[in-house]
C-alpha positions in Angstrom: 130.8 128.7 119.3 129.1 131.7 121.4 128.3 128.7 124.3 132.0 127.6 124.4 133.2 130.9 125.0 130.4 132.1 127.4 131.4 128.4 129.6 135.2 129.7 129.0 134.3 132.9 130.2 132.5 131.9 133.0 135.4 129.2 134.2 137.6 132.1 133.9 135.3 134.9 136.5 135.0 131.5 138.8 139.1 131.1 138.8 139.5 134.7 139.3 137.4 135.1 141.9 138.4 132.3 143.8 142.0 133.1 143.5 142.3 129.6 142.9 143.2 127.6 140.0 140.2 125.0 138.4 140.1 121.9 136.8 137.1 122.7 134.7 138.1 124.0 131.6 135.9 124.4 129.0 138.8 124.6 125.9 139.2 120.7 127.3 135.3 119.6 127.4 135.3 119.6 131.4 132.3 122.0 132.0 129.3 120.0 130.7 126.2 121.1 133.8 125.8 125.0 134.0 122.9 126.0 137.3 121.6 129.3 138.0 120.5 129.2 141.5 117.7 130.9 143.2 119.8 132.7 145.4 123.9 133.6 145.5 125.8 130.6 146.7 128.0 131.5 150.0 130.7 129.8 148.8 132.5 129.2 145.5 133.2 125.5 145.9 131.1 123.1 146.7 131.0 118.7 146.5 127.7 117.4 145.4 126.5 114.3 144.0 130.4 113.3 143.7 131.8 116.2 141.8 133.0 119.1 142.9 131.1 122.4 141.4 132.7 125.7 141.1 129.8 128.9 141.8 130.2 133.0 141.2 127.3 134.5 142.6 124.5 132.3 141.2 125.9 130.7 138.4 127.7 127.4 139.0 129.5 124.4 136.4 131.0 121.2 137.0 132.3 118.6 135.0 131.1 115.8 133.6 129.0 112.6 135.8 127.7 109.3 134.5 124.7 110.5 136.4 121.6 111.6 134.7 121.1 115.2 134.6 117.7 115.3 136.6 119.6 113.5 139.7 122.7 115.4 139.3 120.3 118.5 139.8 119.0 117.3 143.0 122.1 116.3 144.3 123.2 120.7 143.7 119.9 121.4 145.3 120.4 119.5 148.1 123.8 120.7 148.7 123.0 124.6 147.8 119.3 125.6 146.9 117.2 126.0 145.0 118.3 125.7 141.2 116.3 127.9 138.8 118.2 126.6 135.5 120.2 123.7 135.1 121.8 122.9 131.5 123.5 119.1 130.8 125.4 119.2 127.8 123.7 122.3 126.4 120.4 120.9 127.1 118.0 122.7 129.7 115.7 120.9 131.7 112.2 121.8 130.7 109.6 123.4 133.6 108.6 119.3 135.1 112.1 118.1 135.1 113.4 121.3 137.1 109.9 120.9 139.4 110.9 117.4 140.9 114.4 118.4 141.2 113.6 121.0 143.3 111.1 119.4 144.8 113.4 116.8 146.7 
């Protein structure tokens, strides 16, 4: 239960921030990939790998992918940075998975 509410809580900063409304909500499943980046994203919407990924400061989420967690970490990296942390599903990718995807 304390994971649920941290993703709800962290949908919520993202929507107030923005000053826009999101589509990931985590009472309906929708955030499943949580990154903490190496550096502050510059903005607080981004598209990678297909889906669209909602950032406050270094901390981003995004729904859902049939893509496997390793690519859909490169795919954030190569659109934002380097990705210190990167969580599928509650699952964190150990130190040689989170190597190659920044690595690319």
């Amino acid at each position: 239960m304390p994971r649920l509410f941290s993703l709800a809580a962290m949908a919520l900063t993202v929507t107030a921030i923005s000053g826009a409304p999101t589509t990931l909500s985590a009472a309906e499943g929708g955030v499943y990939y949580t990154a903490k980046l190496a550096a502050p994203a510059s903005e607080d919407r981004y598209m990678a790998g297909g889906r669209e990924w909602l950032c406050d400061g270094d901390n981003c989420i995004a729904q859902r992918s049939n893509a496997r967690p390793l690519r859909v970490c490169r795919d954030l990296k190569r659109t934002i940075g380097t990705v210190e942390e990167f969580t599928a599903d509650g699952r964190t990718l150990d130190a040689e998975k989170l190597a190659k995807c920044n690595a690319q």
